[in-house]
N, C-alpha and C positions, 0 to 999 in steps of 0.2 A: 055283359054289364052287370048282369045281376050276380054272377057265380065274383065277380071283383068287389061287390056290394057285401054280400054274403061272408067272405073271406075276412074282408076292412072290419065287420061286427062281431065275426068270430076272433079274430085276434084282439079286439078289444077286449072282447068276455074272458079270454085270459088271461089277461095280464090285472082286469081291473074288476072282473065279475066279481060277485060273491062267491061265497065256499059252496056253496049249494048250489051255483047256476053252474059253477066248472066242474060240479059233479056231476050235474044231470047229461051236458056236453057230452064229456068223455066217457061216460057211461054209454051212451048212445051210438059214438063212434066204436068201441072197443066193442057191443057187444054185434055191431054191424060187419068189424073185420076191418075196418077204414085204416087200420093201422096194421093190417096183418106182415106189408115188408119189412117194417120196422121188427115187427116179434121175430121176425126167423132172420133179423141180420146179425153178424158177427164182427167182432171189430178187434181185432186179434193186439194189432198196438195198443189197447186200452188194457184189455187183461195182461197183457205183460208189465205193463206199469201198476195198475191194482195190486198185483202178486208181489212186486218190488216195495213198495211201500204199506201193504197191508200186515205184513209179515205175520200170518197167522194169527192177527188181531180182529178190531169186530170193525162191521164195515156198516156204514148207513149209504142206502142209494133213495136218493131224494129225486122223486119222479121217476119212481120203478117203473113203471109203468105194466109191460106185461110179463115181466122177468128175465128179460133178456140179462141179466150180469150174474144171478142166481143160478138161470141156467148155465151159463158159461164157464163159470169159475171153479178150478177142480177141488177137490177137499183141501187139498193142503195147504189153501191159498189164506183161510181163514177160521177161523172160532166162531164169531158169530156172525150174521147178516142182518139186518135190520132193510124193510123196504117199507117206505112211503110213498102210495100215491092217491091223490082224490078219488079214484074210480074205483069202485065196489066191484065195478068187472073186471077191471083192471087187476087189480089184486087177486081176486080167483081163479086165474090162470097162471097168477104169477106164484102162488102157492101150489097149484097143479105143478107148476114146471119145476121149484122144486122140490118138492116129493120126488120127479121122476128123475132128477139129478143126482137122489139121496141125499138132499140138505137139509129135509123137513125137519128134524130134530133142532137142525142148528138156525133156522132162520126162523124171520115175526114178519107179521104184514101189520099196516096201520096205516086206516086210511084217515087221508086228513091236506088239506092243502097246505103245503111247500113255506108257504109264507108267514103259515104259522103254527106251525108244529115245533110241539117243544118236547125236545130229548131228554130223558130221565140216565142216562147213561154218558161215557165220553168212547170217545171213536179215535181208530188209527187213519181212517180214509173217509172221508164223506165225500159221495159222489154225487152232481150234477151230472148225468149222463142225458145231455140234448134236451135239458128241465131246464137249465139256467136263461133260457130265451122269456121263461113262464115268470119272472123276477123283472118287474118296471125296472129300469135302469137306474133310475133315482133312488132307487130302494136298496140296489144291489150291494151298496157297501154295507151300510147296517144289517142287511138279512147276513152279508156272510161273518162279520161282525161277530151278531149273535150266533150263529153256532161256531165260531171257532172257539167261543168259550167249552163245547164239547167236544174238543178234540185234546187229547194225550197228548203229552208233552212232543213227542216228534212227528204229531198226526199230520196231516194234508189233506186241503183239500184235491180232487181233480176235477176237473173243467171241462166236458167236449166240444166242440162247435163243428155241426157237419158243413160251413161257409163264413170262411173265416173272411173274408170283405165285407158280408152282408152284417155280419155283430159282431167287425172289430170294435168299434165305442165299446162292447163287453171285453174283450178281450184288455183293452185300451185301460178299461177303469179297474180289471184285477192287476196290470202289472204296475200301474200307481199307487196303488196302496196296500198290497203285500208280494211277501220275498217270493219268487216264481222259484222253486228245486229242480224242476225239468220241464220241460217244451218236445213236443211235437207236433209236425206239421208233418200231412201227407205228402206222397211224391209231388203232388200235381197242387199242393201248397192249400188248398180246399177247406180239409180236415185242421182243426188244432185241438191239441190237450195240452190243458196247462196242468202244473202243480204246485200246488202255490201253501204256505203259511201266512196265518199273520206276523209280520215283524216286528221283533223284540222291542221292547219299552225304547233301553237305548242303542238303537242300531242308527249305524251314519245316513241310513239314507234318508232321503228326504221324503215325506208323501203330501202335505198340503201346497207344497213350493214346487212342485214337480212338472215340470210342462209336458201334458199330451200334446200339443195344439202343434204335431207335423201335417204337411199335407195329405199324408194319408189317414192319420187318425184325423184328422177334420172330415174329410170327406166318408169315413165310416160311421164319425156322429151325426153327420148330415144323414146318412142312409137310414140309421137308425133310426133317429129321432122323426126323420119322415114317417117310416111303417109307424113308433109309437103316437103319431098323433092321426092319422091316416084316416080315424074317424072324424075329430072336430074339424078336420080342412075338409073332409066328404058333407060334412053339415052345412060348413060355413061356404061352399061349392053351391047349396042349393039355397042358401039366403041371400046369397050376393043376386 
């Protein structure tokens, strides 16, 4: 009860803490190892689509976290890399890894919460790598909004989601309101990467007219929207 207690107030402080509390957070886990499978996993479908769409242009990964994309990605994938992430530990490993990758020349670290870090630059790829959960749902179109004004005329974003049931309503709310260029989905349907632009001034399709509301995307905003209130029903659980 209490580790479900614990969890319900940690995912709150993510999504809705200050900049300074989701630093101390993840500072605390990262420098504990809490996230260590996450650093040494590999995700081979992603770097093939980065490579494809980056074409030796400059990449932002938003919620670098401990460098896992830095480390991955060979030289000739890009120009430059740009990594943000809240965590001051975070970021020191993830400047470690690449130094040992040999991209220290080519990459910047900058630490800074997700939500509101503003780019002085434009990008061929801006990555949400497993950070886009870290983005209130309600928020999600205007955060990606504002940066697709930095992204290069043919940029893209990409999207991962390691459970794609659990944050389709995210899934749901990118393909209503920009144009999707590729999709994958793991074998066992799990995993999704989107990639997606904003859609042109005048393109035909529709996005305020657009109906999500199948039974499956209901029942994914229902999941969602569950975890995102999971605190106030935990509160109003113990007033009632």
């Amino acid at each position: 009860m209490l580790a479900k207690i614990r969890n319900v107030f940690r995912g709150f402080k993510q999504k809705w803490g200050s900049a300074s509390a989701k630093r101390r957070m993840w500072n605390r886990e990262y420098a504990v190892c809490s996230w260590r499978q996450e650093e040494e996993a590999a995700d081979t479908a992603l770097g093939n689509l980065i490579r494809r769409y980056a074409r030796r242009g400059n990449i932002l990964d938003l919620g670098c976290g401990a460098g896992n994309t830095v480390g991955e990605l060979s030289s000739d994938t890009y120009d430059r890399y740009t990594g943000v992430d809240v965590s001051d530990v975070a970021l020191e490993k993830a400047a470690a890894r690449a130094q040992a990758n040999g991209a220290g020349t080519r990459s910047s670290f900058q630490q800074s919460d997700i939500l509101n870090f503003e780019p002085r630059e434009s990008f061929d790829v801006i990555l949400f790598r497993e950070s886009v959960y870290y983005v209130p749902l309600r928020k999600l179109r205007s955060v990606l909004e504002r940066y697709a004004q930095h992204l290069k005329e043919d940029g893209v974003f990409i999207v991962t989601v390691f459970d794609s049931t659990a944050y389709g309503a995210v899934l749901t709310e990118i393909e209503a309101h920009f144009s999707v260029a590729d999709k994958y989905a793991s074998q066992n349907k799990s995993q999704t990467i989107l990639v997606f632009r904003r859609r042109p001034a005048n393109s035909s399709e529709t996005t305020g007219h657009r109906s999500v509301f199948t039974v499956g995307s209901l029942q994914a905003v229902y999941e969602y929207a569950s975890a995102e209130c999971a605190l106030p029903a935990f509160l109003g659980s113990l007033l009632s």
